[in-house]
FIMI-249083 format. One record per residue: residue number from 1; x, y, z of N, C-alpha, C in turn. Coordinates in steps of 0.2 Angstrom, whole numbers, plus 5000, padded with zeros to 4 digits. Example, Ala and Ser with C-alpha at 12.3 -4.5 7.8 and 13.67 -1.06 7.14 Angstrom:
NODE   zalo    n_X    n_Y    n_Z   ca_X   ca_Y   ca_Z    c_X    c_Y    c_Z
NODE      1   5066   4972   5039   5062   4978   5039   5066   4984   5039
NODE      2   5064   4989   5035   5068   4995   5036   5064   5000   5039
% end
This chain:
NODE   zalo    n_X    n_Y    n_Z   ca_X   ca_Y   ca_Z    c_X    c_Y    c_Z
NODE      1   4885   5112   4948   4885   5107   4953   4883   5112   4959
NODE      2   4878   5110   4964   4878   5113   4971   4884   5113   4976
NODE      3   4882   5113   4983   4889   5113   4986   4888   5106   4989
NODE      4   4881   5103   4990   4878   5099   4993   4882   5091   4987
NODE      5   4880   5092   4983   4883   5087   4978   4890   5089   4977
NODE      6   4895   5092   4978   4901   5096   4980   4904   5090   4985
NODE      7   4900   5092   4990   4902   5089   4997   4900   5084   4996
NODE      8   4893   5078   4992   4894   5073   4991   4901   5069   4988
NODE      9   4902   5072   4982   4907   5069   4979   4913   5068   4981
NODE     10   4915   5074   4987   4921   5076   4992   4921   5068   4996
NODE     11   4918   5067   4999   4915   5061   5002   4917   5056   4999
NODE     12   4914   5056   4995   4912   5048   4990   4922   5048   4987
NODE     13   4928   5051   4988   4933   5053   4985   4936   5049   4990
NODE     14   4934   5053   4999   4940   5051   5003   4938   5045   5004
NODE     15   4932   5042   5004   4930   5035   5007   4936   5032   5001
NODE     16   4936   5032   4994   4940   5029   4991   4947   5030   4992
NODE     17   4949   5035   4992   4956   5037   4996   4958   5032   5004
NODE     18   4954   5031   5006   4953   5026   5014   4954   5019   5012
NODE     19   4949   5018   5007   4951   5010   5004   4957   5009   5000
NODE     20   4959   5014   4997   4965   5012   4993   4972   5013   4998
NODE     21   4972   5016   5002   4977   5016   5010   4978   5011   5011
NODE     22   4971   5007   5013   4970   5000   5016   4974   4996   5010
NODE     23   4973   4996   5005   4978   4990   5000   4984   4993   5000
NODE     24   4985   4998   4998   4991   5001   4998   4999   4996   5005
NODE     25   4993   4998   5012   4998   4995   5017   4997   4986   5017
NODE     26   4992   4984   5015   4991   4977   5013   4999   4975   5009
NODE     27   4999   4981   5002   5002   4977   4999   5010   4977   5002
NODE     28   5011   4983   5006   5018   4983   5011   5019   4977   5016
NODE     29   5014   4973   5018   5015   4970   5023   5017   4963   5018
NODE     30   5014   4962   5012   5017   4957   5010   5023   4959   5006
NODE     31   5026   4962   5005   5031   4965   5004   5038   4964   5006
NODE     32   5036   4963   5015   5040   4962   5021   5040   4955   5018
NODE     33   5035   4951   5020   5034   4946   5020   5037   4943   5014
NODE     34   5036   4944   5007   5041   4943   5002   5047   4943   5004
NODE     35   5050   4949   5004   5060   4950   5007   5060   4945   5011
NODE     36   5056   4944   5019   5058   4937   5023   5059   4929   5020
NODE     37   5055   4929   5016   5054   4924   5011   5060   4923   5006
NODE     38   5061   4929   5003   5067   4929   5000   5074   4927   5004
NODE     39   5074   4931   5008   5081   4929   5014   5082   4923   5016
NODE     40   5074   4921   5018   5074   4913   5023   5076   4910   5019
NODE     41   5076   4910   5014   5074   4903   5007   5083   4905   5005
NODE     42   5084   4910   5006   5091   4909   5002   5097   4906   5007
NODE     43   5094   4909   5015   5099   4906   5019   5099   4898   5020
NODE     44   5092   4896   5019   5090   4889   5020   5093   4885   5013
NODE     45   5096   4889   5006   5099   4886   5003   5107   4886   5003
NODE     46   5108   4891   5005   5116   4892   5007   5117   4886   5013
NODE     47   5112   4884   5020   5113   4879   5025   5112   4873   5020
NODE     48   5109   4873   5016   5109   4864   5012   5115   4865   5007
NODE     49   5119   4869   5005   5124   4868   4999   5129   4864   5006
NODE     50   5131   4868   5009   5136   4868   5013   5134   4864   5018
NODE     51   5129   4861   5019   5128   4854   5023   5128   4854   5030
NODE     52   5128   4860   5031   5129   4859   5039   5120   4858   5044
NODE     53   5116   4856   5041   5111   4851   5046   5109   4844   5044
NODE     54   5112   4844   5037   5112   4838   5034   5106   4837   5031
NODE     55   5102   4841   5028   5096   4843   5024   5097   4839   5018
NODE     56   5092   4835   5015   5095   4834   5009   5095   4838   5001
NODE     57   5090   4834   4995   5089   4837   4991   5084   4841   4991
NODE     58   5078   4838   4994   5070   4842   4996   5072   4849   4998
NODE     59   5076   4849   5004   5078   4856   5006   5079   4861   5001
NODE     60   5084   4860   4996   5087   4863   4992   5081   4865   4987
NODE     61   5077   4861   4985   5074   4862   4981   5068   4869   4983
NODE     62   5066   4865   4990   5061   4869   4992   5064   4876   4996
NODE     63   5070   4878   4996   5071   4884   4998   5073   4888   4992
NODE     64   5075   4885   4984   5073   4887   4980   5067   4889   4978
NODE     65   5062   4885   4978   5055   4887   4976   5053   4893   4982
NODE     66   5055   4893   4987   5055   4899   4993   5056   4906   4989
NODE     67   5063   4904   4988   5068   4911   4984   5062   4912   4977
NODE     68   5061   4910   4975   5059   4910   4970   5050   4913   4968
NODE     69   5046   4911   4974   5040   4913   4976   5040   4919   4979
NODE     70   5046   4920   4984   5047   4927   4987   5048   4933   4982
NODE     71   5050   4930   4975   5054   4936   4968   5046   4937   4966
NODE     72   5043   4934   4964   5036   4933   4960   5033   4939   4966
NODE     73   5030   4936   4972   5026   4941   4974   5029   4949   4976
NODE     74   5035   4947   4979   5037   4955   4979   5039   4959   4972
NODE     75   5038   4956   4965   5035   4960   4962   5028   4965   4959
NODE     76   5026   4957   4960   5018   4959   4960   5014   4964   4965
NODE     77   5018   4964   4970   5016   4967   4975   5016   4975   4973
NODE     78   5026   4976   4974   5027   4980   4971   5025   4986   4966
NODE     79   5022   4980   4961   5018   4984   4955   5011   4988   4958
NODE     80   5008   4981   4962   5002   4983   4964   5003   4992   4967
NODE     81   5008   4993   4971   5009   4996   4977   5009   5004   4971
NODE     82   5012   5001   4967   5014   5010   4963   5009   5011   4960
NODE     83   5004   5006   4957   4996   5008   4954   4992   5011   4959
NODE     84   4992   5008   4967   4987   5010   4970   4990   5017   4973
NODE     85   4995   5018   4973   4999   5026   4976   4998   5030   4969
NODE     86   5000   5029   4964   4997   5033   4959   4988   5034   4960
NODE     87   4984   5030   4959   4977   5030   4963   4978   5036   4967
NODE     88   4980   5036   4970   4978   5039   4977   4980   5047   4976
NODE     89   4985   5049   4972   4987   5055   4969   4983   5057   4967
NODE     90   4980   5055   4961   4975   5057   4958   4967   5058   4961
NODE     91   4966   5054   4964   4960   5058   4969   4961   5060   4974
NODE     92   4968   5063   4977   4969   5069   4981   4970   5073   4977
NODE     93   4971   5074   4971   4971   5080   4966   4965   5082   4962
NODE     94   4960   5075   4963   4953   5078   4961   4952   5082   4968
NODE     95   4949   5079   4973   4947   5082   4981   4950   5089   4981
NODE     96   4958   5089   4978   4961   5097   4982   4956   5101   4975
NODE     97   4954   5099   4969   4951   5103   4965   4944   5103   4966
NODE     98   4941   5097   4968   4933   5102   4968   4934   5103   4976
NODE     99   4939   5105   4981   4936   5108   4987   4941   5117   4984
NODE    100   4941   5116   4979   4944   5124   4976   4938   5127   4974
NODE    101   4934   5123   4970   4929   5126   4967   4923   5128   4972
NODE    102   4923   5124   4978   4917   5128   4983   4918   5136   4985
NODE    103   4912   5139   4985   4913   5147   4986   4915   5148   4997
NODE    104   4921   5148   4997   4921   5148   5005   4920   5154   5008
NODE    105   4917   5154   5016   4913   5160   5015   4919   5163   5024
NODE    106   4922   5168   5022   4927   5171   5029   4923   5172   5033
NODE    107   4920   5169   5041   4916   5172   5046   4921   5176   5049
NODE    108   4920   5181   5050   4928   5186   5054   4923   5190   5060
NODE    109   4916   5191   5061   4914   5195   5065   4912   5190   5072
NODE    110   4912   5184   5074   4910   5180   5078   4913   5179   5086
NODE    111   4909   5180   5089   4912   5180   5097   4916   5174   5097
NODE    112   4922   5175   5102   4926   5170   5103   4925   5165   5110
NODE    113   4924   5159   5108   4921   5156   5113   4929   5150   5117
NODE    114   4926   5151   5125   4933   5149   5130   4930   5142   5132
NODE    115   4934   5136   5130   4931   5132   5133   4933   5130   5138
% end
């Protein structure tokens, strides 16, 4: 391989490392969002057992389904989260190996410039 197709593929590595970032934090924000889902849903069932706004069956049910939707996603999520961080490992450990493989070259003799 050249240094040119080198530096190509350096590139084509971090763009993919930027987009997997991007899901990466995607999948933290619903993540958040799950736990809140999970809390809301559970405190809105714990306020329908114990009656205190006078909420009836529907409530109960549907802050079950809450609890319940929050466990689904925040695994999914979860899951997603550890695939795309594994991802990301791995082509920061390709990147760190072919930017080992270019021949780098020490300038040491060059004037010092003051800006």
């Amino acid at each position: 391989m050249t240094e040119d197709d080198l530096t190509d593929e350096i590139s084509d590595i971090e763009d993919r490392i930027e987009r997997l970032a991007e899901i990466a934090e995607r999948c933290r924000k619903y993540i958040l969002a799950s736990k809140i889902a999970i809390g809301g849903g559970a405190a809105l069932l714990l306020i329908t057992i114990l009656g205190l706004l006078g909420m009836g069956q529907s409530a109960a049910l549907g802050s079950i389904a809450l609890v319940l939707g929050g466990i689904v996603s925040l695994g999914s999520n979860v899951s997603t989260l550890r695939q795309t961080e594994s991802a990301i490992s791995a082509a920061e450990a390709r990147r760190a190996a072919l930017i080992g493989t270019i021949d780098l070259r020490l300038v040491a003799d060059t004037p010092m410039k003051l800006v």
